[in-house]
N, C-alpha and C positions, 0 to 999 in steps of 0.2 A: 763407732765410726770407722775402725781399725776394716769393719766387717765389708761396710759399704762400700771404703775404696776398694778391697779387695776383689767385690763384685765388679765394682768397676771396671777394673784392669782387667778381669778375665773375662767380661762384657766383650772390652776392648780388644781382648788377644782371640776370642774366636771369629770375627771377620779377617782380624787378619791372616790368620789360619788357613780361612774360607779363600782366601784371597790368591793367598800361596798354591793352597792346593789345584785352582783353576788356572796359574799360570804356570801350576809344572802341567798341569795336562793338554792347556793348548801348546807349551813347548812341545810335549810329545808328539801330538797330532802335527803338530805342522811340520816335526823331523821326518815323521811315518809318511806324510805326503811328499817331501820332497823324495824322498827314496824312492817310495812309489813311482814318482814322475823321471825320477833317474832312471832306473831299473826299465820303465818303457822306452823312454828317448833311447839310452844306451843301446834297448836291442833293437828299435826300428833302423837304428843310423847302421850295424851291424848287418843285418839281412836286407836291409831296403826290398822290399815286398812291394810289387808292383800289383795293383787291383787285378784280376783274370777275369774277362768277361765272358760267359758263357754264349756260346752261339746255338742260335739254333739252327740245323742242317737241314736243308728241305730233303724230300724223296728226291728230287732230282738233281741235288747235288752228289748225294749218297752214291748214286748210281753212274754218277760221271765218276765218282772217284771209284767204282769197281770196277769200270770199263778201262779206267786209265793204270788199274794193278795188274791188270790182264794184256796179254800179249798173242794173237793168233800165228802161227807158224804152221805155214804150205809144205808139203810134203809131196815132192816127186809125182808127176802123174802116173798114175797106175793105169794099163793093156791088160785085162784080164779074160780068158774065156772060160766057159761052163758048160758039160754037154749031160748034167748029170740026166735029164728028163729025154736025153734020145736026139736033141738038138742043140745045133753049136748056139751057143750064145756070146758075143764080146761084149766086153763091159771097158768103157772107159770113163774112169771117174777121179777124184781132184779129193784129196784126203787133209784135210787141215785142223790144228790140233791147239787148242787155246791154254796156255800156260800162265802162271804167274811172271813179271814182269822179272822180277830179281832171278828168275832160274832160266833167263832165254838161252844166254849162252850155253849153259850146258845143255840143256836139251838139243840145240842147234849143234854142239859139238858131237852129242852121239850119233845124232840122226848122219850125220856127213859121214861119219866113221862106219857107219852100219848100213848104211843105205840098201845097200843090195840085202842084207840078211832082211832090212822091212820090208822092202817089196817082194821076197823070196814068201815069208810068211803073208802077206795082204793076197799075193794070188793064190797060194792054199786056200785059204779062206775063199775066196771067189770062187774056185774050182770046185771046191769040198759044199759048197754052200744049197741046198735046195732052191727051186723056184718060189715056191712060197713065201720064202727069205728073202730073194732078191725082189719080189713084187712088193712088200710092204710099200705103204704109205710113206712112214718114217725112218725107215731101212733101223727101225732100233735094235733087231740079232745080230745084223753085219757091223753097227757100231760095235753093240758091245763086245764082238767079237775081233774085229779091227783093234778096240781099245785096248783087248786083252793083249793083243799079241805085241803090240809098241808097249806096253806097261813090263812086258815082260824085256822084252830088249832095252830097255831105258833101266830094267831095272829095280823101280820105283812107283808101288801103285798110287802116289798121293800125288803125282807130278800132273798130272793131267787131269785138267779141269773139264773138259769136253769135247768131243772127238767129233769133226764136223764134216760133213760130205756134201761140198757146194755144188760137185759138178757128178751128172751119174748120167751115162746113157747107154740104154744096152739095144742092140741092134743083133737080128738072125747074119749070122757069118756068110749063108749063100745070097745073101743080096750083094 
């Protein structure tokens, strides 16, 4: 009998056992979750992160905002003559020069300070310039060459985004 209750008892002491060991482990799960849930709340209340919604930019917004980085700047009209081919030629034409918005001022400060030295070099160029060159379509030699010469007075070849000539007319001097 001695045997029996013995079985008994140790019947008895393995659920309990059982019993023990599932409320140390839900103690621990549910210590490990509040930390968990501390350790979030803590940091969100910390950085508060606000959702960021991605936009999407059409093409033509895109393109308002390059036109609105950009800044065109007029440049003194130029009287220029050319008699390389045997007859006079005057030229009067409107040179204007498209910049980034943040560098107006200084470009706008050289130009003022230099003025004569640019227009000193734009009529070389004109002078110096073949017919061929001043007939173009798109007058793209006397840009790039106009470009050259303010890139070099400025300075600075990356300042100038595009060198524009809205106004060109060239007329024979004996008229």
């Amino acid at each position: 009998m001695a045997d029996e209750a013995a079985n008994v008892e140790a019947q008895d002491a393995q659920p309990a056992q059982g019993k023990k060991k599932l409320k140390t482990m839900l103690m621990i799960a549910g210590i490990l979750a509040l930390e968990g849930g501390g350790i979030f709340f803590a940091t969100k209340m910390v950085y508060k992160t606000e959702p960021v919604k991605a936009e999407q930019i059409s093409d033509q917004q895109e393109h308002m905002q390059r036109v609105k980085d950009q800044v065109e700047i007029a440049l003194p009209e130029l009287n220029a003559y050319n008699k390389r081919d045997g007859r006079l030629f005057l030229y009067n034409m409107q040179v204007t020069i498209r910049v980034q918005s943040d560098q107006k001022e200084q470009v706008e400060e050289v130009i003022k300070l230099r003025e004569s030295t640019i227009m000193d070099r734009f009529n070389t160029v004109i002078r110096g310039a073949d017919m061929k060159f001043l007939n173009e379509p798109e007058l793209q030699t006397i840009r790039r060459q106009l470009q050259h010469e303010l890139e070099d007075v400025l300075g600075d070849d990356q300042v100038i985004e595009e060198l524009l000539i809205p106004k060109f007319f060239q007329s024979p001097a004996n008229v």
